[in-house]
TORKOL-4160 file (C-alpha; in steps of 0.2 Angstrom, whole numbers, padded with zeros to 4 digits, m for minus):
344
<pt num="1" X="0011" Y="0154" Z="m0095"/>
<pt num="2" X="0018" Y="0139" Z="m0084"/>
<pt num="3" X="0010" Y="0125" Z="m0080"/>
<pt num="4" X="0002" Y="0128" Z="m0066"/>
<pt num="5" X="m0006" Y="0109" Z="m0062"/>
<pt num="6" X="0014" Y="0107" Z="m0064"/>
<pt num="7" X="0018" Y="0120" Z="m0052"/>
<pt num="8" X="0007" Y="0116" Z="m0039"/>
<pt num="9" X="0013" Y="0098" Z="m0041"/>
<pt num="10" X="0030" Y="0104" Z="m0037"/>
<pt num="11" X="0023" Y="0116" Z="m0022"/>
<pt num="12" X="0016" Y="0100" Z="m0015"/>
<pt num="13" X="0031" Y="0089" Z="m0017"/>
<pt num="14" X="0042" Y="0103" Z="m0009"/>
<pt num="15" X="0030" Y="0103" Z="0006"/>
<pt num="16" X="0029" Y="0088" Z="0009"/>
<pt num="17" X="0048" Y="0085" Z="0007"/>
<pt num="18" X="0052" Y="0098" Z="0020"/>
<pt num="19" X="0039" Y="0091" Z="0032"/>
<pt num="20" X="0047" Y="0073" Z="0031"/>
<pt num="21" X="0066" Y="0081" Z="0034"/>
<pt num="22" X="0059" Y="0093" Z="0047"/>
<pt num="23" X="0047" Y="0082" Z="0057"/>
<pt num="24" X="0060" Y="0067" Z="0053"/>
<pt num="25" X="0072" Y="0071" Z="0065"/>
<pt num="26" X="0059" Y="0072" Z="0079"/>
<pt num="27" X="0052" Y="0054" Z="0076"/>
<pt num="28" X="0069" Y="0048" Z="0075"/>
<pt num="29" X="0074" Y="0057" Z="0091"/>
<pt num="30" X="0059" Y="0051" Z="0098"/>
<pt num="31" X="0060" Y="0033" Z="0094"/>
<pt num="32" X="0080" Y="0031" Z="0098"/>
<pt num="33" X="0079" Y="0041" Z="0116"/>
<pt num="34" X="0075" Y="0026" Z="0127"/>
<pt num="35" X="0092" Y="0020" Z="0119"/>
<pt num="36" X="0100" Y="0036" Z="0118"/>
<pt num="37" X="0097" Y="0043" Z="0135"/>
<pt num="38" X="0099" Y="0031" Z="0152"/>
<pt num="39" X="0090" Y="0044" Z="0165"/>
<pt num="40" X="0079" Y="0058" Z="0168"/>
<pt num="41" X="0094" Y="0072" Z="0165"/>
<pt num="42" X="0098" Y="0062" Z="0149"/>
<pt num="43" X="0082" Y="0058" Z="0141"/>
<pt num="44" X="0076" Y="0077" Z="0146"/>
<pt num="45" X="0093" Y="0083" Z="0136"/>
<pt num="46" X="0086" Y="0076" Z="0122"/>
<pt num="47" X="0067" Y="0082" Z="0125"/>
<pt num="48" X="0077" Y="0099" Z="0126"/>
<pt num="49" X="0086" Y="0097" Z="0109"/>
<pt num="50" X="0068" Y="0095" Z="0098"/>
<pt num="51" X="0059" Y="0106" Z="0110"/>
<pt num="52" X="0059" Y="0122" Z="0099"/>
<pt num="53" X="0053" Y="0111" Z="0083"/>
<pt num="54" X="0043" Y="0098" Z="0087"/>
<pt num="55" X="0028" Y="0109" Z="0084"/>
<pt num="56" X="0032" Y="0118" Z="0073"/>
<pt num="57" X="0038" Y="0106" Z="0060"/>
<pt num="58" X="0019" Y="0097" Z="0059"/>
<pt num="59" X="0013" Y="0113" Z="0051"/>
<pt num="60" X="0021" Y="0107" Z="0036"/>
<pt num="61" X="0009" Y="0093" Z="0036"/>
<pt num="62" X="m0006" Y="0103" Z="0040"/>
<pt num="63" X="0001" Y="0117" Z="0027"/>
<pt num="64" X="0002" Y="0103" Z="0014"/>
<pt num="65" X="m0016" Y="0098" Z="0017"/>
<pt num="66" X="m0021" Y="0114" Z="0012"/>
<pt num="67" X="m0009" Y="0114" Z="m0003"/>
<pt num="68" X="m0020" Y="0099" Z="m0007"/>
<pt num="69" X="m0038" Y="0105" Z="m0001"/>
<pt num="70" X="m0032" Y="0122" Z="m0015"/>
<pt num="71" X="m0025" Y="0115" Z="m0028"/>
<pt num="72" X="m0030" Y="0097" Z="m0030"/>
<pt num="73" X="m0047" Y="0094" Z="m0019"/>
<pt num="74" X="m0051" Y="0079" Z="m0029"/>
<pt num="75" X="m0036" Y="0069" Z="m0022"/>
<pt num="76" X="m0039" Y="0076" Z="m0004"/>
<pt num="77" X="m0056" Y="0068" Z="m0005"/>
<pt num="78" X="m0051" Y="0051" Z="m0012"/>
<pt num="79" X="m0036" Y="0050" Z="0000"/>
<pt num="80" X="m0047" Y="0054" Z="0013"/>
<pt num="81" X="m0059" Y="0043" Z="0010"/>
<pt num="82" X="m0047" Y="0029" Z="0008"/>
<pt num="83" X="m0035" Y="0030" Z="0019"/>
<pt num="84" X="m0047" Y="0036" Z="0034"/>
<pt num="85" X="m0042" Y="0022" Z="0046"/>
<pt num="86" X="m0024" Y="0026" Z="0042"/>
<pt num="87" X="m0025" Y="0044" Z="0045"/>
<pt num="88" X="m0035" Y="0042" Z="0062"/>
<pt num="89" X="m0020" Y="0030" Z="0068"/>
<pt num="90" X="m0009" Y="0045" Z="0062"/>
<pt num="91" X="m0020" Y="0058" Z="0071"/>
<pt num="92" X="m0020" Y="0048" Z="0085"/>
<pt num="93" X="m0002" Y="0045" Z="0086"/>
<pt num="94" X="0002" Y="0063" Z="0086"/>
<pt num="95" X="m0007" Y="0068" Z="0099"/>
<pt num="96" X="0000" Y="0055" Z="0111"/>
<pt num="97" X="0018" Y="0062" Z="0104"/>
<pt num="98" X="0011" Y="0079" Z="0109"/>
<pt num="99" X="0002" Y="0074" Z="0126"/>
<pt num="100" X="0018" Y="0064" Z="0131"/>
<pt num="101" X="0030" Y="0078" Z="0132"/>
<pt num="102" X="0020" Y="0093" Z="0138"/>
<pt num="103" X="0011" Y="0080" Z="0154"/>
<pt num="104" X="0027" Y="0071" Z="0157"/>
<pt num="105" X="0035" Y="0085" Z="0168"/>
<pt num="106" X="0018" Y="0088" Z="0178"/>
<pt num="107" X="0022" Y="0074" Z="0191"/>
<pt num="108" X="0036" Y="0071" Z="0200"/>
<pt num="109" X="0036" Y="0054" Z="0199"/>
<pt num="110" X="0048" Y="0040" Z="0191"/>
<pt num="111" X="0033" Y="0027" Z="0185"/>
<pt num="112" X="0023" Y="0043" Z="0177"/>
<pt num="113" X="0040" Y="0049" Z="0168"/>
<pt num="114" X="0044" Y="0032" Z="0163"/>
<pt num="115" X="0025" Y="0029" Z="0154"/>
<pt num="116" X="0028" Y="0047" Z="0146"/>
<pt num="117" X="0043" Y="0042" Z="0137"/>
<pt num="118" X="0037" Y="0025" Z="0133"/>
<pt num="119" X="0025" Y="0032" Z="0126"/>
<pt num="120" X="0032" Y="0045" Z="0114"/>
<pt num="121" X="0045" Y="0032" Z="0110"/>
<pt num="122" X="0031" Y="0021" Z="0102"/>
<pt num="123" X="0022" Y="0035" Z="0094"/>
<pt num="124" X="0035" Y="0043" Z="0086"/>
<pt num="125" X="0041" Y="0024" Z="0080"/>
<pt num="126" X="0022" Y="0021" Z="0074"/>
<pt num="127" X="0021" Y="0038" Z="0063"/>
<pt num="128" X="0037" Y="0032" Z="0055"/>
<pt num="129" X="0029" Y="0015" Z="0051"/>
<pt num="130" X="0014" Y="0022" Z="0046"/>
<pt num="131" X="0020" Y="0034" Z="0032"/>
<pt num="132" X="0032" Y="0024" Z="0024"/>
<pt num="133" X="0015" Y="0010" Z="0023"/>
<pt num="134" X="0007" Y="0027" Z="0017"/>
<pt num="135" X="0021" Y="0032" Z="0005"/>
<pt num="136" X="0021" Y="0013" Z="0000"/>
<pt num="137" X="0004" Y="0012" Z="m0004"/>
<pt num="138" X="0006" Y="0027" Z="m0015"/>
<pt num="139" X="0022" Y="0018" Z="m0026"/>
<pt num="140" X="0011" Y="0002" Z="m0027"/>
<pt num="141" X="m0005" Y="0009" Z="m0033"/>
<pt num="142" X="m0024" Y="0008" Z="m0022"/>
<pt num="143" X="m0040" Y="0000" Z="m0031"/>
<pt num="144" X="m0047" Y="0013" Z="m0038"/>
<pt num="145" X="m0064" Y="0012" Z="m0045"/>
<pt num="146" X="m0071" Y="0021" Z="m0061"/>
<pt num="147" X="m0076" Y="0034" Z="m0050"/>
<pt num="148" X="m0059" Y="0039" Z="m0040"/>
<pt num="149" X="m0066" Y="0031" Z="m0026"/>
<pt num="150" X="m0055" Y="0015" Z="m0016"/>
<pt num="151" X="m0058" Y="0006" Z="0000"/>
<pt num="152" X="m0039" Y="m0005" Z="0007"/>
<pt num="153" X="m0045" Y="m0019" Z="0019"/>
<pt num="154" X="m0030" Y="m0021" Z="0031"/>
<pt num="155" X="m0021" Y="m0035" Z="0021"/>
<pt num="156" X="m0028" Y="m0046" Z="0008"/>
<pt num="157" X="m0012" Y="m0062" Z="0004"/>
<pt num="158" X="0004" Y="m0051" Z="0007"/>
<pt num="159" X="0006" Y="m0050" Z="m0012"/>
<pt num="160" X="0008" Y="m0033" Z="m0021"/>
<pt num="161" X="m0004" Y="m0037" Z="m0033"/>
<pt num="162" X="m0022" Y="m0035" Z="m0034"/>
<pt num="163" X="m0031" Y="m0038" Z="m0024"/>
<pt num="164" X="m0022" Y="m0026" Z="m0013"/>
<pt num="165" X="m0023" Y="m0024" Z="0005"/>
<pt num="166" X="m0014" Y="m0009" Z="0017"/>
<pt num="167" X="0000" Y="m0020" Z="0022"/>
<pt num="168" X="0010" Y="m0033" Z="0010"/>
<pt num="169" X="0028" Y="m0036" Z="0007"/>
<pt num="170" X="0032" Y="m0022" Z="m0003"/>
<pt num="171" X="0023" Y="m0008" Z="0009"/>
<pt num="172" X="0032" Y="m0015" Z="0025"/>
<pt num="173" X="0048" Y="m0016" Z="0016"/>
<pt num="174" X="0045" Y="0003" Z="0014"/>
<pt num="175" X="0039" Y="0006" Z="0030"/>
<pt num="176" X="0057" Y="m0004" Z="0037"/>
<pt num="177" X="0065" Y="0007" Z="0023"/>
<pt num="178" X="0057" Y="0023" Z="0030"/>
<pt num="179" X="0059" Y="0020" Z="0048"/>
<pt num="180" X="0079" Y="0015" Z="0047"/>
<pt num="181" X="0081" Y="0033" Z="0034"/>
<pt num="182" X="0071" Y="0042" Z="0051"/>
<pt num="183" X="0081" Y="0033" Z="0066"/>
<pt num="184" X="0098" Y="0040" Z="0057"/>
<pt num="185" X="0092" Y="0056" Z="0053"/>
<pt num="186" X="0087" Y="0056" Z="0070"/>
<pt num="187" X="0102" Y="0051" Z="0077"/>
<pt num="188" X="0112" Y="0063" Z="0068"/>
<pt num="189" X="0101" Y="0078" Z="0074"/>
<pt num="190" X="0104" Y="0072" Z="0093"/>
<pt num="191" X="0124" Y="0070" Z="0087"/>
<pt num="192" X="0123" Y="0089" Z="0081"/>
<pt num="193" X="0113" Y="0094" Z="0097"/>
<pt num="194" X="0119" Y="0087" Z="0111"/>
<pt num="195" X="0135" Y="0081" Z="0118"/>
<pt num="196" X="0142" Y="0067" Z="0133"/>
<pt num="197" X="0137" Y="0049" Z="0131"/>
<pt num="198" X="0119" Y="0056" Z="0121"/>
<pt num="199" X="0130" Y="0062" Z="0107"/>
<pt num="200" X="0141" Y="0045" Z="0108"/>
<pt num="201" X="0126" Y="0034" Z="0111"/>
<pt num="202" X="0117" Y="0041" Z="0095"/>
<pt num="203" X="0132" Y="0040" Z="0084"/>
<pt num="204" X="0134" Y="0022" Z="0087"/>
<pt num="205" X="0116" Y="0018" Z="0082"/>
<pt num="206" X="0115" Y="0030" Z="0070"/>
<pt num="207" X="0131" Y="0021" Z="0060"/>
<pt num="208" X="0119" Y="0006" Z="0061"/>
<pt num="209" X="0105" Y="0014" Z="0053"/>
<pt num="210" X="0114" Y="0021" Z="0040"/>
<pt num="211" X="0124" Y="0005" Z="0036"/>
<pt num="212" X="0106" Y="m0003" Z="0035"/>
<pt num="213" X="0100" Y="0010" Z="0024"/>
<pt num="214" X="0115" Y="0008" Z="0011"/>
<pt num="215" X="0110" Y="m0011" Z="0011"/>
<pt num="216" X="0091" Y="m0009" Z="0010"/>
<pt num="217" X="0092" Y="0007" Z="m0001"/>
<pt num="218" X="0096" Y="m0004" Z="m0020"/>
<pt num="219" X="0083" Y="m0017" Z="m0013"/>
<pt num="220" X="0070" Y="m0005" Z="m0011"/>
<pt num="221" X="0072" Y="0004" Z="m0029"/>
<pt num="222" X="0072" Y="m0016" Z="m0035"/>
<pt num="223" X="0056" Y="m0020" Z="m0026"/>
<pt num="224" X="0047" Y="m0002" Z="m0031"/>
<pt num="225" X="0052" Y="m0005" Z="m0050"/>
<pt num="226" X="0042" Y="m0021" Z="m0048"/>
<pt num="227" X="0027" Y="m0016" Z="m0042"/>
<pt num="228" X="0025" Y="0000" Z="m0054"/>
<pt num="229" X="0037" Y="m0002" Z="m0069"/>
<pt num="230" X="0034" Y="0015" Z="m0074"/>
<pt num="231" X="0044" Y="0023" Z="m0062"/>
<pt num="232" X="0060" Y="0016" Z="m0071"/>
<pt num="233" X="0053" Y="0022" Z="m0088"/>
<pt num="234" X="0050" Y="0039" Z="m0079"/>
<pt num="235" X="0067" Y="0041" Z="m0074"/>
<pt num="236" X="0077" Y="0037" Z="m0089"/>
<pt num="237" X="0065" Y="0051" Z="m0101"/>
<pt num="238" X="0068" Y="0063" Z="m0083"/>
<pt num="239" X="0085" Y="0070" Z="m0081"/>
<pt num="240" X="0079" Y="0080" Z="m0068"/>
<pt num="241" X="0074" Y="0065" Z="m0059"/>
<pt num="242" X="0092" Y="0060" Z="m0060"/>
<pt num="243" X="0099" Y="0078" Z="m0052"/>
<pt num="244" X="0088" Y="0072" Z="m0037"/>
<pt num="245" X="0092" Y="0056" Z="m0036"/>
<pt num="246" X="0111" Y="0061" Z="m0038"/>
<pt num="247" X="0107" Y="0072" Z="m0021"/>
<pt num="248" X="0103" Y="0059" Z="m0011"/>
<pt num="249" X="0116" Y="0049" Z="m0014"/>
<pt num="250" X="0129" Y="0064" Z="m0012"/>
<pt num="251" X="0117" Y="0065" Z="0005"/>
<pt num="252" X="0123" Y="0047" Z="0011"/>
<pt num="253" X="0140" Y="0049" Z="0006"/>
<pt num="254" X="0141" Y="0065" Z="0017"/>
<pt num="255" X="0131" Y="0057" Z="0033"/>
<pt num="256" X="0147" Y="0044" Z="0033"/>
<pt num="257" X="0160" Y="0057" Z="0027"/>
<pt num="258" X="0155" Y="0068" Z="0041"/>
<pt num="259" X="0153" Y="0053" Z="0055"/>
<pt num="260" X="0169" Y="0051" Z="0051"/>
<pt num="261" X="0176" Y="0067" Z="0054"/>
<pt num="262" X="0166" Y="0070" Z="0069"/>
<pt num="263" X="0157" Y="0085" Z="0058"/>
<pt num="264" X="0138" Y="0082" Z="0065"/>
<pt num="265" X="0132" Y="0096" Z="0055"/>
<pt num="266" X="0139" Y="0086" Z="0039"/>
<pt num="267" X="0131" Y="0073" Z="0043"/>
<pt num="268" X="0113" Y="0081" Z="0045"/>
<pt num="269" X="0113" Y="0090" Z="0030"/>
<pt num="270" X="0117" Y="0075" Z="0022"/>
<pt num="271" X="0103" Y="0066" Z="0029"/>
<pt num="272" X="0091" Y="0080" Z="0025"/>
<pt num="273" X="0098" Y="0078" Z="0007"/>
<pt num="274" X="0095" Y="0058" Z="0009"/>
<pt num="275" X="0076" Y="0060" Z="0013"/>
<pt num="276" X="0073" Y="0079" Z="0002"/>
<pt num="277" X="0081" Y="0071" Z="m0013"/>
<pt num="278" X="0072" Y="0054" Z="m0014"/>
<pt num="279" X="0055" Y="0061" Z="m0010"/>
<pt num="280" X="0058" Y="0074" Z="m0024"/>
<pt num="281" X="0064" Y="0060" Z="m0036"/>
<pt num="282" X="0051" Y="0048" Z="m0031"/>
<pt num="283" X="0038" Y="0064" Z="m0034"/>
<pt num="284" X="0047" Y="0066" Z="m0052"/>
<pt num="285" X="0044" Y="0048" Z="m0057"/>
<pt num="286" X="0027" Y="0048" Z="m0053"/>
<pt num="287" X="0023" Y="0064" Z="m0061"/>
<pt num="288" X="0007" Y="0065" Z="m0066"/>
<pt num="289" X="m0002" Y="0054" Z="m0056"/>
<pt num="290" X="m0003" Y="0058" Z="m0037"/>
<pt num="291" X="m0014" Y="0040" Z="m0036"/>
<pt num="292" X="m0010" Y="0026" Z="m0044"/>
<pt num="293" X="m0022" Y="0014" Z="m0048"/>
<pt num="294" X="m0016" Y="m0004" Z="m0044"/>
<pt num="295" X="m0028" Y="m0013" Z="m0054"/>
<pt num="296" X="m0024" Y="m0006" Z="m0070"/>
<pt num="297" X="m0038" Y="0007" Z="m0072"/>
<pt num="298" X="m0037" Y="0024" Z="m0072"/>
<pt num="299" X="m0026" Y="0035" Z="m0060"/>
<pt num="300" X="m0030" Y="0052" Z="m0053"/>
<pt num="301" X="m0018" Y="0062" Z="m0061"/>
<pt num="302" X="m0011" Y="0083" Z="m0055"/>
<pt num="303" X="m0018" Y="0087" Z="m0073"/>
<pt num="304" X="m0039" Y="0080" Z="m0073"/>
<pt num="305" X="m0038" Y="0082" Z="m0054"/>
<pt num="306" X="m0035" Y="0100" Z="m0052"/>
<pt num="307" X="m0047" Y="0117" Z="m0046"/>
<pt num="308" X="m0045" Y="0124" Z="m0060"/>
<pt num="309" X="m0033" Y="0138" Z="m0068"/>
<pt num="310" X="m0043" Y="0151" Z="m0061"/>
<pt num="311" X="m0041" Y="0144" Z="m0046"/>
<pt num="312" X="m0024" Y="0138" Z="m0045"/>
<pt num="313" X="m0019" Y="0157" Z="m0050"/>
<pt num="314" X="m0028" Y="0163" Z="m0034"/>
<pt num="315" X="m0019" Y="0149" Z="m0022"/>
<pt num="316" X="m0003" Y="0153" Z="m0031"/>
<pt num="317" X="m0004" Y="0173" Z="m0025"/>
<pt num="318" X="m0007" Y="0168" Z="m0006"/>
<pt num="319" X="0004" Y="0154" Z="m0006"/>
<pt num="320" X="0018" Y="0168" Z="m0013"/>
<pt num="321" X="0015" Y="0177" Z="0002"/>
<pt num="322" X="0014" Y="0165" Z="0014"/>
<pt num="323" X="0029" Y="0153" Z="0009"/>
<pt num="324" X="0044" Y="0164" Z="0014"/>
<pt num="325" X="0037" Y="0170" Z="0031"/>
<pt num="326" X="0036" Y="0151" Z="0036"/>
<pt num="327" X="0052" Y="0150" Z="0028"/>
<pt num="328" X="0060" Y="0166" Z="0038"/>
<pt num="329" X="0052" Y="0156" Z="0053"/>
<pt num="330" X="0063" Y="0142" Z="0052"/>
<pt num="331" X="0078" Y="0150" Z="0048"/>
<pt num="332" X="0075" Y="0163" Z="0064"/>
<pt num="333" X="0070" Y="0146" Z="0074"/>
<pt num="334" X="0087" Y="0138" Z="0070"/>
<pt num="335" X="0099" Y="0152" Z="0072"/>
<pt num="336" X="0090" Y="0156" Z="0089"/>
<pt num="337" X="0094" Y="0141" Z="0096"/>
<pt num="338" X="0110" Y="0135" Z="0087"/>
<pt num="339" X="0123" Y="0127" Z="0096"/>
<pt num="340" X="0121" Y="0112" Z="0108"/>
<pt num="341" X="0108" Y="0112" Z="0121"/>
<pt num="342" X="0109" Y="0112" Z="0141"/>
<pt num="343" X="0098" Y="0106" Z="0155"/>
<pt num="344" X="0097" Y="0113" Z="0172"/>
């Protein structure tokens, strides 16, 4: 009988994984096309080029908060709890993301169109910001009490150490890291999608972002080993964690080898790669905790913070059947609309 606190951690990690890649190049689209696209025709070729995913790729957030209300409820509420400032400024930016594209076509006017796009621009540039704070909140450890229970102030004196704060060095750098990784994948979506001076205005800043991301990427693992030193410990006794890690690098490597030879799809895969192979090589390190404690108390771990086999066996049936028809979904989606896109 497997693991299923295992399992179900690995269900999670996939989830999420895909969500980042899938709903990554949307934020990243979103926050480069006031750069990318210099008038109404242009910025509408790249509305048209995320149009047929933008909402669908967010059901892989909501599909991953029932993956945590099923099989781990315990961290849900804890995360919740914690982090509800944080997730309001997430909600929030999501629904402007949303409100901006539907409403920025119901007037015919230039200052209306010109607020709409301003205004997904930022949003989409804040959700990157806030989940790599988020993601490095989670690296770092929160000040859990002996209940499971943690409450961040905004920022406490920068540092990484207790007492921690949302915001310090070490979670901005990943929020900088996380936010250049989204601009390029972004970039190399709108490469693959569109053509004209889009495509050639997005390959110039994508090579940026990927150049920065080369340069920041050793800092990053640096700074992370720092601030929770089991990560490094966790890698070395995890070969598996190495396969992953090994992805996304073979991931960068593709993102230039196919900007080079002008093979957009190249480089997207390899982007995908960059971010599904360091989120799942992030998730093997940390394996078993899913919250950190930065104080040096106890962690919330997948194995004390589970429903319970009974009903981690009952998720695991529905989740069997649901899975592969969002799956199919995505795949249909893509061939659908394969090829790059027009506007009338």
């Amino acid at each position: 009988m497997p693991d299923l606190a295992l399992v179900w951690y690995a269900i999670l990690a996939a989830m999420l994984a895909a969500y980042v890649v899938l709903d990554g190049f949307d934020f990243g689209a979103g926050m480069l096309h006031l750069l990318v696209a210099r008038d109404d025709a242009e910025r509408r070729q790249v509305l048209a080029a995320i149009g047929p995913y933008w909402d669908g790729n967010e059901v892989w957030l909501l599909a991953s908060g029932g993956v945590l209300f099923a099989a781990f409820p315990r961290v849900l509420a804890a995360g919740l709890s914690g982090f509800y400032f944080a997730i309001f400024l997430v909600l929030w930016a999501l629904i402007l993301r949303g409100i901006s594209i539907e409403l920025r076509s119901h007037l015919d006017d230039r200052l209306w169109r010109g607020f709409s796009d301003a205004v997904f621009a930022l949003a989409s540039l804040l959700l990157a910001v806030l989940f790599g704070v988020a993601l490095g909140n989670l690296l770092r450890g929160v000040p859990l009490d002996g209940e499971g229970w943690f409450a961040l102030p905004l920022f406490t004196d920068w540092t990484a150490g207790p007492p921690v704060g949302t915001l310090d060095w070490y979670t901005l750098l990943v929020a900088v890291f996380a936010t250049l990784v989204l601009a390029g994948h972004g970039a190399n979506f709108l490469i693959w999608k569109c053509d004209g001076a889009v495509a050639e205005r997005a390959r110039r800043l994508g090579r940026r972002a990927w150049l920065a991301v080369a340069v920041l990427w050793p800092v990053v693992t640096w700074a992370t080993v720092r601030v929770n030193p089991a990560m490094r410990e966790h890698f070395v006794a995890r070969p598996f964690a190495w396969l992953l890690a090994a992805a996304a690098i073979a991931g960068l490597a593709a993102v230039f080898a196919g900007e080079r030879n002008e093979r957009a799809l190249v480089s997207f895969l390899g982007s995908s790669s960059v971010i599904g192979g360091l989120l799942a090589a992030t998730a093997a390190c940390l394996f078993p905790v899913m919250l950190q404690a930065s104080a040096g108390g106890p962690s919330i771990d997948a194995q004390a913070a589970n429903a319970g086999a009974a009903g981690l066996r009952t998720a695991l049936g529905w989740w069997l059947l649901g899975a592969p028809l969002a799956v199919g979904y995505f795949a249909l989606l893509f061939r659908i609309h394969r090829g790059k896109v027009s506007v009338v």
